[in-house]
Backbone as a ProteinNet text record, in pm:
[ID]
protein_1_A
[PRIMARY]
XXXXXXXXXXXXXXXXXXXXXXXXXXXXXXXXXXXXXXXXXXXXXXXXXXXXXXXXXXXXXXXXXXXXXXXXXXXXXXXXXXXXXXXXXXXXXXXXXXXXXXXXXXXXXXXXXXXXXXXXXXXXXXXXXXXXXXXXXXXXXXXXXXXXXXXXXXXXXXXXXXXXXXXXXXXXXXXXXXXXXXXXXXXXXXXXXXXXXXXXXXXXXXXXXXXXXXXXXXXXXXXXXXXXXXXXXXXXXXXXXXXXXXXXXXX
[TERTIARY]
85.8	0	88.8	54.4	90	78.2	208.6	201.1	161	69	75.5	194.7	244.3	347.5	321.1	441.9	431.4	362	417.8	318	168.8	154	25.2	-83.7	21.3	-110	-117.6	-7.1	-23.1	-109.4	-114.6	-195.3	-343.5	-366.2	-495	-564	-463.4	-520.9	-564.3	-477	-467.9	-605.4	-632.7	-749.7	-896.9	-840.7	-1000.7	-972.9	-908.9	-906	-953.9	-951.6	-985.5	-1133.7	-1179.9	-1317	-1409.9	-1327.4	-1399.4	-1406.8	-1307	-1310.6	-1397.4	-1382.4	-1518	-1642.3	-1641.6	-1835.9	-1837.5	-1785.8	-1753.4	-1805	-1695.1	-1752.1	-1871.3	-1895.5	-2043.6	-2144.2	-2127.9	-2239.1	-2274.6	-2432.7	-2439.3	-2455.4	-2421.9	-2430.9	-2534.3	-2570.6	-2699.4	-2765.8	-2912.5	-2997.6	-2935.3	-2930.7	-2896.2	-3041.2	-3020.9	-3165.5	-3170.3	-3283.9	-3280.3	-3414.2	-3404.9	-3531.6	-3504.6	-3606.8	-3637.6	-3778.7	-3774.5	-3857.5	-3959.6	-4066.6	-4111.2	-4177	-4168.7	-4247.4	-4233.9	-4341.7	-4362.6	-4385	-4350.9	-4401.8	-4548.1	-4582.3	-4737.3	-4840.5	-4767.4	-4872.8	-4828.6	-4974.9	-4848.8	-4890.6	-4792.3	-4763.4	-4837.2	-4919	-5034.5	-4934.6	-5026	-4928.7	-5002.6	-4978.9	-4990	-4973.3	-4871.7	-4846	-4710	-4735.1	-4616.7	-4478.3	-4356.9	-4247.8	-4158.5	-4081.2	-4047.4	-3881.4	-3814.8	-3668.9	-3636.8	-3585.1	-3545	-3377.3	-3315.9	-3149.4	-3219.5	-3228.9	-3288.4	-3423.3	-3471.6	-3584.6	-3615.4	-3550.3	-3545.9	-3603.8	-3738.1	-3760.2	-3656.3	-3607.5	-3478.5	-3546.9	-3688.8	-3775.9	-3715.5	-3673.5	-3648.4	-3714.7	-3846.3	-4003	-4080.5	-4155.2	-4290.4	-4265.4	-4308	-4279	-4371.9	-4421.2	-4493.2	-4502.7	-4558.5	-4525.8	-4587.6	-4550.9	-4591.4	-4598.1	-4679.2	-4697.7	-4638.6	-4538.7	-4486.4	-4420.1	-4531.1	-4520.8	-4586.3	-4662.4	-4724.1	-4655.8	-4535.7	-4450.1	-4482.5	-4483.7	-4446.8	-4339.5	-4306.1	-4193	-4197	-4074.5	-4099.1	-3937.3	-3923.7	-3822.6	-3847.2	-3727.6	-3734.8	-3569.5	-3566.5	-3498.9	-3451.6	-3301.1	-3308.9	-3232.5	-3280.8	-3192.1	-3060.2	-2907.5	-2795	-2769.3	-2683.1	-2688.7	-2628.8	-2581.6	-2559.1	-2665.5	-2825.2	-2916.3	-3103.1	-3041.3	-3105.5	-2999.6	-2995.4	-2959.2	-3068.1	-2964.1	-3024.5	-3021.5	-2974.4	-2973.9	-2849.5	-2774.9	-2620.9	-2613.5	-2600.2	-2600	-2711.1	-2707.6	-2770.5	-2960.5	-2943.9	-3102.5	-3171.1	-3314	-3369.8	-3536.9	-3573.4	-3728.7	-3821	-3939.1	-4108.2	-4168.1	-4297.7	-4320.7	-4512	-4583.9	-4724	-4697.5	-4567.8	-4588.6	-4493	-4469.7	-4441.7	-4303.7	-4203.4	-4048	-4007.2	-3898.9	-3830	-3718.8	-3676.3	-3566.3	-3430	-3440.6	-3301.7	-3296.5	-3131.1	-3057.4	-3019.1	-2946.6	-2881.6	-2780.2	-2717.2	-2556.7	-2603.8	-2560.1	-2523.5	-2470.9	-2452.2	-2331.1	-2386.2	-2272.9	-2364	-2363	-2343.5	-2348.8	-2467.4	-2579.2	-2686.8	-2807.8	-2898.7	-2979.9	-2908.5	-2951	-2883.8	-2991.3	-3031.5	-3071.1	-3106.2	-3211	-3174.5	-3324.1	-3376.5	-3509.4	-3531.6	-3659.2	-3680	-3818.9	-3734.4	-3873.3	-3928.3	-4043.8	-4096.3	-4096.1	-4117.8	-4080	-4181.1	-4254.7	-4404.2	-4387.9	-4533.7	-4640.8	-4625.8	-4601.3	-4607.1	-4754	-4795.8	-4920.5	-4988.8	-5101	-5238.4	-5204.4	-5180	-5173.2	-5041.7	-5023.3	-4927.4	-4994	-4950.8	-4990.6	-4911.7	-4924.3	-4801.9	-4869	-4784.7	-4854.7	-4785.4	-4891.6	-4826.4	-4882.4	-4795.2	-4832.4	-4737.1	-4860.6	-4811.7	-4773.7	-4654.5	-4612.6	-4624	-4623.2	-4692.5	-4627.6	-4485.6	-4408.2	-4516.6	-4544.7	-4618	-4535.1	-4389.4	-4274.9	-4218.7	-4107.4	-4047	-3992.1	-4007.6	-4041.3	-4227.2	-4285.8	-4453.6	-4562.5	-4576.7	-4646.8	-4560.8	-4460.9	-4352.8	-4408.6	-4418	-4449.9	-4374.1	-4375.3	-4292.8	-4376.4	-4321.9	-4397.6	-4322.2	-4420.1	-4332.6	-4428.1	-4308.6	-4367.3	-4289.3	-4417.1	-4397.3	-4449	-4322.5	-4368	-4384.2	-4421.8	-4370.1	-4237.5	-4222.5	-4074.8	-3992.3	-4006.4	-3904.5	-3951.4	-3895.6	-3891	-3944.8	-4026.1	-4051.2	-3938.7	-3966.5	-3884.7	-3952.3	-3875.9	-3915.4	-3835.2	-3963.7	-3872.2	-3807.4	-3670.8	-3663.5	-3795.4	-3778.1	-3870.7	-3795.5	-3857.9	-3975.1	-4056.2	-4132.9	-4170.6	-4233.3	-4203.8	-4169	-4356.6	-4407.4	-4577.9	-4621.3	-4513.4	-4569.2	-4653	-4656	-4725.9	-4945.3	-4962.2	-5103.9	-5212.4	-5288.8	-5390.3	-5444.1	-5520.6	-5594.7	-5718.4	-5754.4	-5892.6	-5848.5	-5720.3	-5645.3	-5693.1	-5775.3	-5828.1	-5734.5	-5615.9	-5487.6	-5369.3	-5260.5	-5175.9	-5093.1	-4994	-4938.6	-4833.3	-4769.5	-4599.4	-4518.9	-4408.1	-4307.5	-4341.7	-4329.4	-4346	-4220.7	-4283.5	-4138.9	-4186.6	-4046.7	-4103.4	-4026.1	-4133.8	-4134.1	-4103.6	-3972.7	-3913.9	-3992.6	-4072.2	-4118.3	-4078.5	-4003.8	-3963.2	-4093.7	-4083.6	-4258.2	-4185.5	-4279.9	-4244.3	-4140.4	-4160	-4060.4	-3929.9	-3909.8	-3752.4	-3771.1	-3859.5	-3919.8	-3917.3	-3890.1	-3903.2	-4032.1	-4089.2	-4199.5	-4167.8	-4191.6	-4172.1	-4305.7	-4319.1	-4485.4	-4499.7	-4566.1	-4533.7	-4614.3	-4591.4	-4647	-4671.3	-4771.8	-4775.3	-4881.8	-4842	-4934.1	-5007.3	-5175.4	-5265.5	-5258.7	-5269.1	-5322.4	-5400.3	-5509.8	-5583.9	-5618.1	-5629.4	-5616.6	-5739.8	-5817.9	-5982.1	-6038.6	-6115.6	-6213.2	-6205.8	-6181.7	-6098.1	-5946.4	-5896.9	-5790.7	-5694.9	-5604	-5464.8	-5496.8	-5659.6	-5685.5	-5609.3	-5596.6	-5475.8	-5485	-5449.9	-5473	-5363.3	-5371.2	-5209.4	-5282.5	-5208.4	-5174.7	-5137.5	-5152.9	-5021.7	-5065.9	-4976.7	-4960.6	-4824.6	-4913.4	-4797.3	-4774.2	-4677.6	-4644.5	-4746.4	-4766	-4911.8	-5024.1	-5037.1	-5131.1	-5187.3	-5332.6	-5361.7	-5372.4	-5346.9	-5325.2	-5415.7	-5461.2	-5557.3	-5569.3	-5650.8	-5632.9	-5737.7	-5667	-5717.7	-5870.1	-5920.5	-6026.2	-5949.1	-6049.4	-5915.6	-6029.9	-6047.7	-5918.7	-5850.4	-5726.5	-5647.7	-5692.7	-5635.9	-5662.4	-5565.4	-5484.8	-5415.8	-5368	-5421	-5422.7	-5342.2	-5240	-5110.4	-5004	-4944.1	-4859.8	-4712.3	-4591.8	-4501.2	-4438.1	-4343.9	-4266.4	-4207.9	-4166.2	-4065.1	-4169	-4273.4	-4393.2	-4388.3	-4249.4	-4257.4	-4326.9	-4395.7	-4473.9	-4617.5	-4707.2	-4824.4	-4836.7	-4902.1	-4892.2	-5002.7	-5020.2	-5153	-5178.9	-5294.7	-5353.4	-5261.3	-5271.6	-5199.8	-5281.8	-5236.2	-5288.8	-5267.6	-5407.4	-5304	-5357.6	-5284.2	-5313.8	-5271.7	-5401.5	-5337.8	-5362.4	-5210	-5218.3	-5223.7	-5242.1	-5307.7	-5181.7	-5143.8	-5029.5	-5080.3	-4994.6	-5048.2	-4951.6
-119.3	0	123.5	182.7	330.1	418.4	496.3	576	731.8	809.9	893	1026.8	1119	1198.4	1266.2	1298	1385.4	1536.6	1610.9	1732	1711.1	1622.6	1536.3	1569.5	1442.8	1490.9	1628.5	1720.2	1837.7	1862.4	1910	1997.6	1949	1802.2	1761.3	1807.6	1774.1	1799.2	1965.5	2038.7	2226.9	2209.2	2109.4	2179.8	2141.2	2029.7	1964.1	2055	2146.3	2190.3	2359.7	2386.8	2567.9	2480	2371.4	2371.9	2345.2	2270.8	2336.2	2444.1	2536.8	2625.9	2771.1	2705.2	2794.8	2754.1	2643	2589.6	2678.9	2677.8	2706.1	2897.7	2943.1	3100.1	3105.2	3023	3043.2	3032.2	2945.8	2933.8	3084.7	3104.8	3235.2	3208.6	3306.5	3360.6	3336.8	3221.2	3161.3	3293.3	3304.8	3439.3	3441.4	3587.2	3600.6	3602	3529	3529.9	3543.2	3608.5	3728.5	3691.4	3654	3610.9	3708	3733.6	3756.8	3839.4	3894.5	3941	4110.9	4114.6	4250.1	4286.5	4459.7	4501.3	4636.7	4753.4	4831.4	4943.8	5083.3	5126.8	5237	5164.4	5147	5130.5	4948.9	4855.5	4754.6	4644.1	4525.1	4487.2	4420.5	4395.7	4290	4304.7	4142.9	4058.5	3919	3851.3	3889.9	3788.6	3792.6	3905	4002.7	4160.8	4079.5	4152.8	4141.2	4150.6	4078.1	4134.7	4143.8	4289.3	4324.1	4354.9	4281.4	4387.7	4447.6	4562.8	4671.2	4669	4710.3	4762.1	4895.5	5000.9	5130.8	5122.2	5119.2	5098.5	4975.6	4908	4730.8	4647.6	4578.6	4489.5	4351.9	4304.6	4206	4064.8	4023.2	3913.3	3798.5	3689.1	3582.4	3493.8	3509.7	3445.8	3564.4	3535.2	3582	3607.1	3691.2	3619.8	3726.1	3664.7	3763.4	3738.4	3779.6	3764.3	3660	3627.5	3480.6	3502	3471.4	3425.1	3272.7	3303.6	3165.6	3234.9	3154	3167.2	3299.6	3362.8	3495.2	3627.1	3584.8	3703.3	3722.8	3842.1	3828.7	3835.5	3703.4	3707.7	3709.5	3701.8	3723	3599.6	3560.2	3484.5	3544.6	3588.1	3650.4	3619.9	3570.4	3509.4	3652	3708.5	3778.9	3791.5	3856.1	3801.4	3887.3	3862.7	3947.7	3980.2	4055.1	4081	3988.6	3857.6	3732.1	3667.5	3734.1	3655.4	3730	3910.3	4040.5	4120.8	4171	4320	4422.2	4501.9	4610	4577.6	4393.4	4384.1	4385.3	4479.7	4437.7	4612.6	4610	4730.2	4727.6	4802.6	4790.8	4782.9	4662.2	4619.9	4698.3	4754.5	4795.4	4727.4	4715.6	4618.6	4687.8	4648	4714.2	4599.6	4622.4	4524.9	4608.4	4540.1	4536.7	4720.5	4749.6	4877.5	4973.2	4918.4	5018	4982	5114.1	5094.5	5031.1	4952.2	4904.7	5022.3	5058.6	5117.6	5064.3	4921.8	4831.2	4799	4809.6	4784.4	4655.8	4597.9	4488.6	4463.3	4395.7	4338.8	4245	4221.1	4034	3976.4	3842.3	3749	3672.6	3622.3	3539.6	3378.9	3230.9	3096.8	3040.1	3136.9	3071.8	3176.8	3190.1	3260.6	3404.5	3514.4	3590.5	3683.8	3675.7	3704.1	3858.4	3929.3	4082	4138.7	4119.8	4136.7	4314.5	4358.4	4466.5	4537.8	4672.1	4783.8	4856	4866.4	4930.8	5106.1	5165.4	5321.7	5369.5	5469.5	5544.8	5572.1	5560.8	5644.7	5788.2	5845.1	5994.7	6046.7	6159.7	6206.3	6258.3	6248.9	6295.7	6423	6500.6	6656.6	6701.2	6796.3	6872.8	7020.1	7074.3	7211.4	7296.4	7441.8	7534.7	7643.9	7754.1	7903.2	7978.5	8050.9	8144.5	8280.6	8429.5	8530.2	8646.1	8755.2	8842	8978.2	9037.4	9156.4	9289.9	9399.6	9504.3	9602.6	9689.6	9773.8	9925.9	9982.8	10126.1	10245.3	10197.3	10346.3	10265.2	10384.3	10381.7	10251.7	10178.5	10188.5	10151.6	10222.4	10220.3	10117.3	10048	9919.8	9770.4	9803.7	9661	9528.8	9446.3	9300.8	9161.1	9125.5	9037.2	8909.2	8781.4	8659.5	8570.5	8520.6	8458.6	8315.9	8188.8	8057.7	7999.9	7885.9	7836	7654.5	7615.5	7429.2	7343.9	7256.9	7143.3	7141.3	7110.7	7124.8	7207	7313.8	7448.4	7570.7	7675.3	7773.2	7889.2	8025.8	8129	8171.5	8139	8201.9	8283.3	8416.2	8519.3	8562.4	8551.8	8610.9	8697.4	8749.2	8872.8	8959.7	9076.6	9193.4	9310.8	9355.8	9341	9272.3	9192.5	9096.5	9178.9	9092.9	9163.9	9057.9	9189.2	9176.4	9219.3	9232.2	9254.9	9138.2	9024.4	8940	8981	9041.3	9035.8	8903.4	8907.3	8778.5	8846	8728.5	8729.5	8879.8	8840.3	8957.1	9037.7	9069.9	9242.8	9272.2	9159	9257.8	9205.6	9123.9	9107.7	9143.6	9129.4	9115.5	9059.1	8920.2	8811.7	8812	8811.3	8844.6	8742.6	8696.9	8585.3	8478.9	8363.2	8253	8193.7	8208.1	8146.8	8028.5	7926.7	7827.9	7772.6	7632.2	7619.1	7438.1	7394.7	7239.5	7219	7078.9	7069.8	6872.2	6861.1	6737.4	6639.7	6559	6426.1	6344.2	6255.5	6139.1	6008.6	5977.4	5856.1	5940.3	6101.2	6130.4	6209.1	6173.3	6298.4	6428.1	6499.8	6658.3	6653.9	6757.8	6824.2	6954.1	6984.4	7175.2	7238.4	7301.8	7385.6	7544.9	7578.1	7707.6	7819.7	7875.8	8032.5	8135.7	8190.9	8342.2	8442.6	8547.5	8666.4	8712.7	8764.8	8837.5	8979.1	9054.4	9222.4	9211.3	9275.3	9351.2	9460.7	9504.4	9615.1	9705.9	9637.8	9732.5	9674.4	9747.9	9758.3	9588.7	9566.7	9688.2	9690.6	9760.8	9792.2	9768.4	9701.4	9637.8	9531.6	9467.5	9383.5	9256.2	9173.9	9036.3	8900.4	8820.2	8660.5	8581.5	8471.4	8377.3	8219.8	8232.6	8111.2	7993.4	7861.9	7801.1	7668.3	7552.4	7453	7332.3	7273.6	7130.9	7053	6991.4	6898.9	6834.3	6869.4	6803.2	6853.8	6975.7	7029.7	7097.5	7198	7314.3	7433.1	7525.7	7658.2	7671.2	7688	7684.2	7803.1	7917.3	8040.8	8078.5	8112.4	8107.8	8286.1	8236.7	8345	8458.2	8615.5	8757.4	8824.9	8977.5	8998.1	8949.6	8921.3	8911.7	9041.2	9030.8	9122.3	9157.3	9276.2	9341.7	9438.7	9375.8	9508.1	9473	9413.7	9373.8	9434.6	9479	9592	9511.2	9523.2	9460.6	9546.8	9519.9	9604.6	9752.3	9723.6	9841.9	9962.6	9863.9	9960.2	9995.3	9926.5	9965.2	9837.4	9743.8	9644.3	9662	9523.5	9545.1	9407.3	9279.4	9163.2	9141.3	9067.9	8915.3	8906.6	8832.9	8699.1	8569.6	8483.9	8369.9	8274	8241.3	8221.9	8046.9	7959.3	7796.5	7730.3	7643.2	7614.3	7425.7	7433	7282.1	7210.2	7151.2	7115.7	6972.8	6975.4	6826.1	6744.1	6654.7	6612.2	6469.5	6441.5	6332.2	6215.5
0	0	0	-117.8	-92	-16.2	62.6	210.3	89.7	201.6	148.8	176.5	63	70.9	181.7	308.1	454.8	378.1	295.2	269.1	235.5	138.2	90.6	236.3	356.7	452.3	535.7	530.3	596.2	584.8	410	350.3	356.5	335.5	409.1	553.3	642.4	727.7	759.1	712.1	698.4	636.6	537	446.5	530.2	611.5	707.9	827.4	835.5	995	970.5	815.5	767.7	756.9	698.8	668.1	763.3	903.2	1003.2	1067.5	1085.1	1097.1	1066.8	921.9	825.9	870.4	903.3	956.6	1115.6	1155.1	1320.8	1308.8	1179.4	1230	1106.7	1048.3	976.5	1063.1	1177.5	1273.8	1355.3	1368.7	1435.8	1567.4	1620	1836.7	1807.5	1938.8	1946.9	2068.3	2062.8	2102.6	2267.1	2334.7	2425.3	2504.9	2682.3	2725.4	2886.9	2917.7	3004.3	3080.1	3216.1	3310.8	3467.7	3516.3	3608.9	3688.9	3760	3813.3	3757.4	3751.2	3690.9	3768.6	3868.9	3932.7	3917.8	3976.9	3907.7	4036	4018.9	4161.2	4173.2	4027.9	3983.1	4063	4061.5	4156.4	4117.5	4100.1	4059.8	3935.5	3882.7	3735	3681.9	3574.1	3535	3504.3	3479.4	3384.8	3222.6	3180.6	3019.1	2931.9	2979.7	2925.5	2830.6	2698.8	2599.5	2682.9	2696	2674.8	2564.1	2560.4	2417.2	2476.7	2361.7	2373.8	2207.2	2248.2	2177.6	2153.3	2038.6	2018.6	1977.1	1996.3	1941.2	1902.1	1797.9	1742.8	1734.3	1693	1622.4	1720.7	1703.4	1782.7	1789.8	1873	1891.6	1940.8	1984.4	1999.3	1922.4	2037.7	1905.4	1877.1	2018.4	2046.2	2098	2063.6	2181.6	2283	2398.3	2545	2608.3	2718.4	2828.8	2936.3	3079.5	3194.9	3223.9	3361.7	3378.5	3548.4	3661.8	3751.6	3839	3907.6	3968.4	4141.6	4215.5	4349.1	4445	4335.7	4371.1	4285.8	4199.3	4176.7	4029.8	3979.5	3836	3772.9	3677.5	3632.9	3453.9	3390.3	3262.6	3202.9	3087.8	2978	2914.7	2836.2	2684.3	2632.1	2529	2429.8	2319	2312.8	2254.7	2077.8	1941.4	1872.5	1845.4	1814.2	1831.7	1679.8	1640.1	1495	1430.9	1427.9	1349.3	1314.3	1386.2	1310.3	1299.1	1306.7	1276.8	1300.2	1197	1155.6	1261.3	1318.2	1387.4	1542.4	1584.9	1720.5	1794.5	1741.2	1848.7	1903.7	2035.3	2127	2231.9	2337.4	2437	2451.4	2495.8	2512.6	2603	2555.4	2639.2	2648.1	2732.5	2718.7	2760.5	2691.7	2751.3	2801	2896.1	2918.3	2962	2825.1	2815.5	2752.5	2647.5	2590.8	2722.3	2845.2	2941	2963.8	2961.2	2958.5	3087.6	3104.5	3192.8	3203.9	3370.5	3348.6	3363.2	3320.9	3277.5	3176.6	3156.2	3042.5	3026.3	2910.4	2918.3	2747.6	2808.2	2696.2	2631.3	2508.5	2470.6	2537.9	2550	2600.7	2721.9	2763.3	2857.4	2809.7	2866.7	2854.6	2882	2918.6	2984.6	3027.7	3060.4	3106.4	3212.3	3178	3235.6	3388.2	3471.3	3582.7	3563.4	3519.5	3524.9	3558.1	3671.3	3760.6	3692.3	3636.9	3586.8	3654.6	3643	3726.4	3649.6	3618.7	3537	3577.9	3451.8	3482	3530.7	3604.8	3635.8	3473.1	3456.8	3363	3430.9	3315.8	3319	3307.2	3346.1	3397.8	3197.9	3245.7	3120.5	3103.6	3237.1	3223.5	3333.2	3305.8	3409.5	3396.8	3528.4	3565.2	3606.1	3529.1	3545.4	3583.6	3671.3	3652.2	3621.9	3567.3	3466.7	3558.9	3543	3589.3	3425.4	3444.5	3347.9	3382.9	3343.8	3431.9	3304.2	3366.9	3270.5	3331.1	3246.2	3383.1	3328.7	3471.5	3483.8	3478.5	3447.5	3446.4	3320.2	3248.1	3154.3	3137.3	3024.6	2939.7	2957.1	2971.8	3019.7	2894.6	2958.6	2867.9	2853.4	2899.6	2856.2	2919.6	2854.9	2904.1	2927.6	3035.2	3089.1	3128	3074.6	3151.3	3253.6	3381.1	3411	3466	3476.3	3482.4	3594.1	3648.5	3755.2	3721.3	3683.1	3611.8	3791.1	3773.2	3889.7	3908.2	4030.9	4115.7	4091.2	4007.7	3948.9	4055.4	4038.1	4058	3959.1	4027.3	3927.8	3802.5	3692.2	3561.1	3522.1	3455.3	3408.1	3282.1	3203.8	3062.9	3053.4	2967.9	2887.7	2839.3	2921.2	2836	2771.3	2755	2637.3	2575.3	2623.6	2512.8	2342.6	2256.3	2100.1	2096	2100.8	2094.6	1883.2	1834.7	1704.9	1602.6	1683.6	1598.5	1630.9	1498.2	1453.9	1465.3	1508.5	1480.4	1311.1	1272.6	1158.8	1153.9	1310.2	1287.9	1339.4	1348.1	1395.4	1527.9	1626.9	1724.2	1831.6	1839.8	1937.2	1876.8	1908.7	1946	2041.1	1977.8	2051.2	2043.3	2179.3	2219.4	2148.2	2142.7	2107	2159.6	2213.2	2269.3	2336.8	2478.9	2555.1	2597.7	2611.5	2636.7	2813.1	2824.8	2932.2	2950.1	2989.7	3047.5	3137.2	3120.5	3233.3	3234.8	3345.3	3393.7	3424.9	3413.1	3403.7	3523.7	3600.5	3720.2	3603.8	3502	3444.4	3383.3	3430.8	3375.2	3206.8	3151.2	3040.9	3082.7	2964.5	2939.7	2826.5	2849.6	2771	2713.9	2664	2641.3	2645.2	2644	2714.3	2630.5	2531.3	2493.8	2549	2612.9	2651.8	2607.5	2585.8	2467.9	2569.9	2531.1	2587.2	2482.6	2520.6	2371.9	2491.1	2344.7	2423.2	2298.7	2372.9	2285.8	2218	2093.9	2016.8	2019.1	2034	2034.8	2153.1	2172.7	2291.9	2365.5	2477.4	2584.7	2541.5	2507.8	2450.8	2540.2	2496	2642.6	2756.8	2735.8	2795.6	2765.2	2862	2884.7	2832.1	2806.4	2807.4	2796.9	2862.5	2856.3	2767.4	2666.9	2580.3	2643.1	2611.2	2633.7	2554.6	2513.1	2417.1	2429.1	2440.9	2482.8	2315.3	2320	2188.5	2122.6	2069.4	1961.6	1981.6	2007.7	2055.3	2018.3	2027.4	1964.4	2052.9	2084.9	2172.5	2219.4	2364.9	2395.4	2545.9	2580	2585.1	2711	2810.4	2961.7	2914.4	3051.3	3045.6	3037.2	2995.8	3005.6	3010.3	3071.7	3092.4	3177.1	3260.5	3370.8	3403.7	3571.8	3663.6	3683.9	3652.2	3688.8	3788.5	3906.6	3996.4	4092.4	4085.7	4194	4139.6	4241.6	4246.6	4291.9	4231.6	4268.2	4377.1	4462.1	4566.5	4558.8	4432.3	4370.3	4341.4	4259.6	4268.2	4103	4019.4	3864.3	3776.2	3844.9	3772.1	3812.5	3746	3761.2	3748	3815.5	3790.7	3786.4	3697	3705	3759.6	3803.7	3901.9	3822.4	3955.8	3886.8	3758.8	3667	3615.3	3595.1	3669.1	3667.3	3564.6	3485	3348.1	3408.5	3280.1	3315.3	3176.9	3130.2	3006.1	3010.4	2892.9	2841.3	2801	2777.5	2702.3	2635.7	2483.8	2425.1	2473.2
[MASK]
+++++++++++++++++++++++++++++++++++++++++++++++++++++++++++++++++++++++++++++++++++++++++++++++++++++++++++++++++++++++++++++++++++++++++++++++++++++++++++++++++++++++++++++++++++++++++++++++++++++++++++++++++++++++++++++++++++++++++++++++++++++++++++

């Protein structure tokens, strides 16, 4: 029997050891997977609520999965897919659970089920409420208008005045200052922006008041007027509002 040539089998074996090799990184990272506990400082968490994981936008699901009840607790499995087998899933996981954010994160990797018990974020409120007050100086420069706002957990802000009142309505009978706006922080860690505007009026009663205001998606929507102007600031060179408390809507 013919031995085969010593390079003969190198090169054999080089060629069976690249073609496993090649099968080995053709194979994809099998899904990364993520169990534990879901509670909420809501209340308590159903079962049968979707769980979802996210890489940015990209749903990363490599099943179905939703909460599940074992021993009184709610818990959740979810199976996630990595970008060897979706495009769009490699970077930091973030999960919902029944539509509602978790405020945990999570990695790829991992040999086995990875332990990562999740709290759901508060629901942010239907509405928030701000006050608004409008200032009107009675000495030089005589007529100038100033707004100022009072969001949740902030402090009084007060615009730059002058406010630049040259914007016309359609039926000429206001006049509406610039629009300042207003951050307002939500219970799950959101910002809103809130827009504020002042009307004067041009005809009868002439210089009478009103405060604007408009949340993101919204349509402007315009407190009773006139305001009452008959508060007198310290100095004695303003003229303030009544407070004016607004309470906006948010989508």
């Amino acid at each position: 029997m013919k031995r085969m040539k010593p390079w003969i089998l190198t090169a054999a074996v080089a060629a069976l050891a690249l073609s496993f090799m090649t099968v080995a990184l053709a194979q994809p990272s099998p899904p990364s997977a993520f169990t534990g506990t879901v509670t909420s400082a809501d209340g308590d968490v159903a079962t049968g609520l979707s769980v979802e994981a996210f890489v940015g936008d990209t749903l990363c699901n490599n099943q179905p999965a939703e909460t599940y009840s074992r021993s009184g607790v709610t818990r959740y499995f979810v199976t996630v897919h990595n970008s060897s087998t979706r495009d769009g899933c490699d970077g930091d996981i973030r999960f919902e659970v029944g539509g509602q954010a978790a405020t945990q994160t999570a990695q790829h990797g991992g040999s086995g089920p990875v332990t990562l018990n999740l709290t759901l974020a508060p629901e942010g409120p239907d509405t928030v409420t701000i006050s608004v007050a409008v200032w009107r100086r009675n000495v030089d420069p005589v007529g100038a208008l100033a707004i100022s706002t009072l969001a949740p957990g902030q402090r009084w802000q007060t615009s730059d005045w002058p406010l630049d009142m040259s914007d016309v309505s359609s039926s000429g009978r206001w006049s509406r200052s610039e629009i300042t706006q207003v951050d307002v922080e939500l219970a799950n860690g959101s910002t809103v922006t809130i827009d504020v505007a002042v009307w004067e009026r041009r005809v009868s009663p002439v210089g009478a008041l009103a405060v604007s205001t408009r949340a993101p998606g919204s349509s402007w929507r315009t407190s009773d007027w006139p305001l009452d102007m008959s508060d007198v600031s310290s100095s004695g060179r303003w003229n303030r509002s009544e407070i004016v408390e607004v309470e906006v809507e948010l989508e």
